[in-house]
C-alpha positions in Angstrom: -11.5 1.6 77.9 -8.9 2.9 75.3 -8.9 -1.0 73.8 -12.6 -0.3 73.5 -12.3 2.7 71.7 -10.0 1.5 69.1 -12.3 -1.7 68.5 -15.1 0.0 67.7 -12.8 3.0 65.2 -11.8 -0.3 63.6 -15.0 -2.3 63.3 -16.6 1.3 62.1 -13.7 1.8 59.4 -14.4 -1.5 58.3 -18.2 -1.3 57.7 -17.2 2.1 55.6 -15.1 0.7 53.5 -17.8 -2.7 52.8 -20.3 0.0 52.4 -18.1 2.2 49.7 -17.3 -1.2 47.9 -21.4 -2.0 47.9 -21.8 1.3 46.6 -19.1 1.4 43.6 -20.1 -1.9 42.4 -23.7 -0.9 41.9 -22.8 2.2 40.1 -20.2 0.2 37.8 -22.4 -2.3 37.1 -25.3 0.0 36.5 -22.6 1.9 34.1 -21.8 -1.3 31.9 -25.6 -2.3 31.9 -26.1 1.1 30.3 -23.0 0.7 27.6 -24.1 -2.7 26.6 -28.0 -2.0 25.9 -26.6 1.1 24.1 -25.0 -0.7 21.4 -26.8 -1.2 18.3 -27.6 -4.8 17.4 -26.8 -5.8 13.7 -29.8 -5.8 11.6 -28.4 -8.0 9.2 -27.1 -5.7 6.4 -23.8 -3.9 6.3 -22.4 -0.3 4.8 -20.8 -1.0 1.2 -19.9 2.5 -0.2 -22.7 4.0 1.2 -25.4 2.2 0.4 -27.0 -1.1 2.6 -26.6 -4.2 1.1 -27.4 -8.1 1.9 -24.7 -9.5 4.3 -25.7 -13.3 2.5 -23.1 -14.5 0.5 -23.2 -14.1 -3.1 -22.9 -16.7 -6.1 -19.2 -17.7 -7.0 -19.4 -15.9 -10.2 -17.0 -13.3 -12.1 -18.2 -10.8 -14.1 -16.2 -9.5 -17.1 -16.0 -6.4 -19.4 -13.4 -7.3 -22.0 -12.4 -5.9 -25.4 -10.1 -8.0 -27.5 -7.5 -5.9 -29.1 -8.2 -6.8 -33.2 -12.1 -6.7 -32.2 -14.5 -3.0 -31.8 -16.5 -5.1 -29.9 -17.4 -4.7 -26.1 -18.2 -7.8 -24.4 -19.6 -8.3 -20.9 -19.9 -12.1 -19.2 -20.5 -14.1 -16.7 -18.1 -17.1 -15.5 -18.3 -19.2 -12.6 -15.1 -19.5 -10.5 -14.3 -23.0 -12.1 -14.4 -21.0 -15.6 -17.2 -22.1 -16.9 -19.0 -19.1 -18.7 -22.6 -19.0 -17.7 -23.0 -15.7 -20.7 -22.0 -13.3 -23.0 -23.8 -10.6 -24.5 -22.6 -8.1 -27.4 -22.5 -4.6 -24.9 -21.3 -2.0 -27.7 -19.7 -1.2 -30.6 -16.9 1.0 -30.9 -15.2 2.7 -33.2 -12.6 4.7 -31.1 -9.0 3.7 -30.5 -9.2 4.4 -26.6 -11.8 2.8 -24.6 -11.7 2.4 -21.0 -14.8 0.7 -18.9 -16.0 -0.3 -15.2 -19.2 -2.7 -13.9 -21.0 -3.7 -10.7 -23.4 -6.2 -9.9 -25.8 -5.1 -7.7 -29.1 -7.0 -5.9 -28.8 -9.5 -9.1 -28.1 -7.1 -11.8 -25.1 -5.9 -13.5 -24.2 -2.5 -14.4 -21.7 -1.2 -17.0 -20.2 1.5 -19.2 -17.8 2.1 -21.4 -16.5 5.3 -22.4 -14.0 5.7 -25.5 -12.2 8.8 -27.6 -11.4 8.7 -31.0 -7.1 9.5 -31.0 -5.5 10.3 -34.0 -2.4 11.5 -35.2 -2.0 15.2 -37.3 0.8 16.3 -39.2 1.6 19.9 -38.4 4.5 19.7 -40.3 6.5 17.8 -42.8 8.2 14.9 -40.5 6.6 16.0 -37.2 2.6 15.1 -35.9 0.7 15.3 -32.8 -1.8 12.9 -31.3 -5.4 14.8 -31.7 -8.3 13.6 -29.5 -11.8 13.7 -31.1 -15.1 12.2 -31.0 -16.2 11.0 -27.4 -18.8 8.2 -26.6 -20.6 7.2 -23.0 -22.5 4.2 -23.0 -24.6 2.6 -20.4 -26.2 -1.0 -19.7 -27.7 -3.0 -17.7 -28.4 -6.7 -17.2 -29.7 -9.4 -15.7 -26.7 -11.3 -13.4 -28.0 -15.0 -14.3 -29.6 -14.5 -17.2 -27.2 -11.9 -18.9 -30.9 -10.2 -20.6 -30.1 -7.0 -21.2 -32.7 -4.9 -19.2 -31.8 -1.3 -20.8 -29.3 0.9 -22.6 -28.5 4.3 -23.0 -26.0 7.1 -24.8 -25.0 9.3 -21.9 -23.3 13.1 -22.4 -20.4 13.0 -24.3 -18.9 16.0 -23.2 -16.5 14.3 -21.2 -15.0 10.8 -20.7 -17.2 8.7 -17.8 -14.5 8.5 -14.9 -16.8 6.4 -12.8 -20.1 5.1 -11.5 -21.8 4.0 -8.6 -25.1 2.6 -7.4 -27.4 3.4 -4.6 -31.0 3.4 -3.6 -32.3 2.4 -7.5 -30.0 5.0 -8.9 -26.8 5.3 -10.7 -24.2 7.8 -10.9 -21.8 8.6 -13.9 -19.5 11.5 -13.4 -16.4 13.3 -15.6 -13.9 15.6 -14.6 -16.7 18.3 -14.5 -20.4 17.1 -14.3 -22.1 14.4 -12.2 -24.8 12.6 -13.9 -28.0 10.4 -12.2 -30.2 7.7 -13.7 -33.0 5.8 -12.7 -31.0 1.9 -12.4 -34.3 0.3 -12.9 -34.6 2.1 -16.6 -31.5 4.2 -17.1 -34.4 7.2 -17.7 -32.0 10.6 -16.7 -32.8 12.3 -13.5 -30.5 15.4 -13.0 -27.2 16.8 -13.7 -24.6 18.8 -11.4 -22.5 20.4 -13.7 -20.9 23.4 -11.9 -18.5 20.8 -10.4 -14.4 20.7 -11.1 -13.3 17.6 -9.7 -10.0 16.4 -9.5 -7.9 14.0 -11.7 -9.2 11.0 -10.7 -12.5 12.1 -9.0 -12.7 9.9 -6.2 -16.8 10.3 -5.4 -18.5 8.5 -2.5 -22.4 7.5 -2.8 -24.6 7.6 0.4 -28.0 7.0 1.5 -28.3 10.7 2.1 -25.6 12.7 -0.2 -22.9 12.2 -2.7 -19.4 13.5 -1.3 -16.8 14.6 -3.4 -13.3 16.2 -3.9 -13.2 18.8 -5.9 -11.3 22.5 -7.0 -11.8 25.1 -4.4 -12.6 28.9 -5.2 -9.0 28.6 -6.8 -6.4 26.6 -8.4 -4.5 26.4 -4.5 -7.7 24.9 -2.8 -8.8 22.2 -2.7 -12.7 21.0 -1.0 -15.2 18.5 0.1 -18.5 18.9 -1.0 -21.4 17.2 -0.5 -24.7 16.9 -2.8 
């Protein structure tokens, strides 16, 4: 009788734990089911500052913003990675002694500026002078990427020196060390101005589909923010 007993305490343990194992597969499996349909498929583009762009690969060509030292001349270009140069247009004429300048090619067009100070020296005293800055100039382009036709131009503020730019969404940003400018990229027609802004040295400024986020001066010289537009 007592053999009996214990036979059926095993065979009853034994269907529990079969039915337990039933029961926690189903619920994993139901669990990982859930995870994978939850993950987002690719659609094909991917996050590039911001702003969606095409994932397909893009022509194996360099684009160039050069200004020769004994020239006032700006030049922009194209060359192919062998170095063969596909164009070069004329993109501005300065007459400043510092220049500094930045591009991005975007959905088949190229976007520029340039942004130069006039530096000179003064004398403030016999055998002793200081280097003076003066005059500022912004300048603005845009062109075609394989035909290098220049599509539009325009002066921006020159208030400040440009510290960068970005695209996004058919507009481009320009910003200084206290304003951020916005253009319409298919024209370069102005759009608005943020200038109750003090950014850092060096802004670093990141363009989204939905808000520009900065770094900038806090409500004193010890703080320091993130904003967002």
């Amino acid at each position: 009788m007592k053999n009996f007993v214990s036979e059926h305490r095993i065979l009853a343990l034994v269907i529990s734990g079969i039915v337990v194992l039933v029961v926690g597969s189903v619920i994993l499996g139901s669990f990982l089911l859930y995870r994978i349909q939850g993950i987002p498929k690719p659609t094909g583009t991917i996050e590039t500052s911001g702003c969606a762009t095409s994932s397909a690969p893009k022509d194996k060509t360099l684009y160039v913003l050069s200004k020769p030292r004994s020239d006032s001349t700006v030049y922009i270009s194209a060359v192919d990675t062998n170095g063969q140069e596909r164009w070069t247009q004329n993109f501005a004429t300065l007459s400043a002694s510092f220049t500094r300048g930045s591009l991005e090619e975007k959905n088949g067009l190229v976007y520029a500026f340039v942004t130069s100070q006039v530096q000179q020296r003064r004398q403030v005293r016999p055998g002793h002078t200081v280097l003076q800055s003066g005059k500022i100039t912004n300048i603005a382009a845009a062109y075609d990427a394989n035909s290098g036709n220049k599509l539009w131009n325009m002066q921006a503020p020159s208030d400040d020196l440009i510290e960068g730019m970005s695209i996004c969404n058919d507009m481009i940003y320009l910003w200084t060390g206290n304003a951020i400018y916005a253009y319409n990229a298919k024209d370069g027609s102005p759009l608005w101005r943020s200038n109750k802004l003090t950014l850092l040295n060096l802004p670093r400024i990141v363009v989204t589909n939905n808000a520009i986020v900065l770094t900038s001066r806090g409500k004193d010289i010890y703080h320091v923010g993130i904003y967002a537009l």
